[in-house]
C-alpha angles and dihedrals in degrees: 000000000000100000094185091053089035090065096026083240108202121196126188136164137051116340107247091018114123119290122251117188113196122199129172132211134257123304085021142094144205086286096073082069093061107108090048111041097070091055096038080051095058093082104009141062101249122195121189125187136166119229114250100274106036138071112356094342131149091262085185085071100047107098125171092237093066109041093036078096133044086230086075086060096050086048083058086050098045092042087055088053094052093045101050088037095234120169133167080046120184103210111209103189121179118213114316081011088068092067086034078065108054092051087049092057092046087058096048122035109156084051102053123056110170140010132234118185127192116188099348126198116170089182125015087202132084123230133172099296093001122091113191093166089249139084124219080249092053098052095042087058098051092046092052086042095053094046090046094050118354091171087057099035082052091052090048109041101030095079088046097065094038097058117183091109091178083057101058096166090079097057089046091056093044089048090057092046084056099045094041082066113095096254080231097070102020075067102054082046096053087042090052091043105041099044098040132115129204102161093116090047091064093074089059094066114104100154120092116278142209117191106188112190128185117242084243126019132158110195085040103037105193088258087073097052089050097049086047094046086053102049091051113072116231095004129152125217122194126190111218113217088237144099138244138002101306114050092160093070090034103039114016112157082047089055086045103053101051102052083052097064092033086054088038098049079059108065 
């Protein structure tokens, strides 16, 4: 199978610069990566992609199987790797796409050089000592909301995580990213997303990290970022200032700016 046509894989920048992979969250596609990739590419390879599934994917290749487990998304991002031939790879993952990224690294060593996460959540759920931002309950409602009516789940919650509610265009665009996903799969993803739980993979992470949270969020509460930043050894964790889920739509020069330190900090 074409991988590249599979994933709709995107590149853009200077030919030998640093690579840059890009990969959004759930109910999203390349596209929420459109007011940072032309200035990341000014100085790095970036590679976009969207997850078998989502966006302008092959939707022949998506089976439940597969994507039933975040480990079926780090497979697309190691297959891409291997496609294209990157290596040295700076993984920029947003939200569920930053634990799809250390497995991914863990896979493939010798691909992924570094991690950027952006809005990080290894588990939704609390549990004594641990604060995910969400109850069993909670998640147990969302989940029943969004198979009875994802249209209507999608109209409801989009503006939530986006946050930024004087700025109602962004929940709108992120609405209509939500509502442009077959309900099917966007299921089985917010299944995989909402109920997983990556707390031991972070101790698999040895490559430098960047865990990049927003000053109020509320699917990735700053808790979250700091448990992340102290299970990963050596990490960096960096607080936008900046609300809400999505700070590269809402704050986008801040969110440059930031991976590129971080990459640059790395050569």
């Amino acid at each position: 199978m074409d991988i590249v046509s599979r994933n709709n894989v995107t590149v853009t920048g200077p030919q030998g610069a640093p690579v840059l992979l890009l990969a959004h969250g759930f109910g999203c596609d390349q596209n929420m990566w459109r007011l940072v990739a032309p200035a990341l590419a000014e100085n790095h390879r970036v590679v976009q992609f969207d997850y078998v599934g989502s966006g302008r994917s092959d939707l022949s290749a998506w089976s439940e199987a597969r994507y039933a487990a975040l480990d079926g998304y780090a497979q697309d991002v190691v297959e891409i790797c291997e496609a294209l031939d990157l290596r040295e790879v700076r993984f920029v993952g947003h939200s569920v796409s930053a634990m799809v990224g250390v497995l991914a690294a863990a896979a493939a060593p010798d691909r992924i050089a570094s991690l950027i996460m952006i809005g990080p959540s290894p588990c939704y759920v609390d549990s004594p000592g641990y604060r995910g931002g969400f109850s069993a309950d909670d998640i147990d409602e969302l989940l029943e909301s969004l198979e009875a009516n994802y249209l209507g789940w999608s109209a409801a919650m989009a503006p939530v995580i986006m946050g930024n509610p004087d700025r109602p265009e962004l929940g709108e665009e992120l609405t209509n990213s939500f509502c442009a996903t077959d309900p099917a799969i966007a299921r089985v993803f917010a299944r995989t997303t909402f109920l997983s739980d990556s707390r031991d993979d972070l101790k698999t992470v040895s490559v430098p990290t960047l865990v990049l949270e927003c000053s109020q969020d509320v699917i990735a509460p700053r808790e979250v970022g700091a448990y992340v930043h102290a299970a990963v050894p050596g990490s960096r964790l960096v607080t936008l200032d900046a609300t809400g889920h999505c700070p590269q739509l809402s704050a986008p020069e801040a969110t440059v700016a930031a991976i590129a330190d971080f990459v640059g900090n790395q050569q």
